[in-house]
N, C-alpha and C positions, 0 to 999 in steps of 0.2 A: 599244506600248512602244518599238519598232525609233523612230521618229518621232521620239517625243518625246524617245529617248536620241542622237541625232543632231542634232534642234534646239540642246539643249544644249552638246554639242561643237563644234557650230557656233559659237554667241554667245559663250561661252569662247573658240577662238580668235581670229574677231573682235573681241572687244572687247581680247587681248591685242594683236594686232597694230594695235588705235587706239592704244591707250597704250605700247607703241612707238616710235610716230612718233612722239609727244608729247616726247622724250626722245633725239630726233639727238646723237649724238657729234660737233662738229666740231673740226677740227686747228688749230693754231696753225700758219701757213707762215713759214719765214723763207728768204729766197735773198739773197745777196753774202755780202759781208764781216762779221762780227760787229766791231765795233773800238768799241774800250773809251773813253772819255775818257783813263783812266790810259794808256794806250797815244799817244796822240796828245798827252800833256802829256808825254813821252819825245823826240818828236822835233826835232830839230833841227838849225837851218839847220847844213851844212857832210857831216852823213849817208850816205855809202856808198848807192850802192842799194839794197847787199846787207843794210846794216844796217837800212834799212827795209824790206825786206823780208822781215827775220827779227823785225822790232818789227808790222809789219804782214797779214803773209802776202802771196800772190802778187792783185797786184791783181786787178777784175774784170774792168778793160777796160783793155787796153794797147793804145794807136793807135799800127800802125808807121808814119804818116803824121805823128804826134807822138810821139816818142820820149822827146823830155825832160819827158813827163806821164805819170803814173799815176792812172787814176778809180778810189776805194773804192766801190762802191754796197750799200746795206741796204737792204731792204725789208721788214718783218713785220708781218703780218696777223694779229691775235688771232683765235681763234674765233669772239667776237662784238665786234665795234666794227671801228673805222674804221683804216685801214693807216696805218704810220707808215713816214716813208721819209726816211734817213739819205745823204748823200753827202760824201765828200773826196778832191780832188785835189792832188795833190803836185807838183812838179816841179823839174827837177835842170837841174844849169848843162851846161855841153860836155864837163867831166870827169867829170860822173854824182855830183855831191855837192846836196844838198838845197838847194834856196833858199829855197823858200817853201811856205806850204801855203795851200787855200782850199774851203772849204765850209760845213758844218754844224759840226762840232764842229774847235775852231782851238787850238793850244797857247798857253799862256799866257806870256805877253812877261813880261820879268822887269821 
């Protein structure tokens, strides 16, 4: 009886622990910036830094070798499929006022 009540306990938990793994939880990752469309049809030419950078948040990559650039970077990974990857850079004249923007998502010219 010892046996066969042990066999049993056994394949009950293996068979839970197959169907388990049948059923991985994976994550969504996201890293940078989130930024909106609405948010980047906001900006424009003439902008404070400060103001894009309370319309934007604090960039992800600021080069003190380029100063008068800001790089936005997005990346996100769904759980299952393929990564989608977003970037905008900004850049500001000698007084720190917006001139131009260039990447993926671009404000719309009136």
């Amino acid at each position: 009886m010892k046996i066969r009540l042990n066999s049993v306990v056994l394949g009950t938990v293996l068979a839970s622990a197959a169907l388990t793994g049948c059923n991985l939880y994976r994550v969504d990752v996201q890293q940078g910036n989130v930024i909106k469309e609405s948010q980047v049809q906001q900006l424009k030419p003439g902008m404070s830094r400060e103001e894009v950078r309370n319309l934007l948040g604090t960039p992800a990559l600021a080069d003190p070798f380029h100063a008068k650039r800001w790089d936005y970077a997005y990346s996100f990974k769904p759980s299952y499929g393929s990564r989608q990857q977003k970037h905008l850079s900004v850049f500001f004249d000698d007084e720190g006022r917006l001139t131009r923007t260039e990447g993926d998502l671009k404000p719309q010219t009136p």
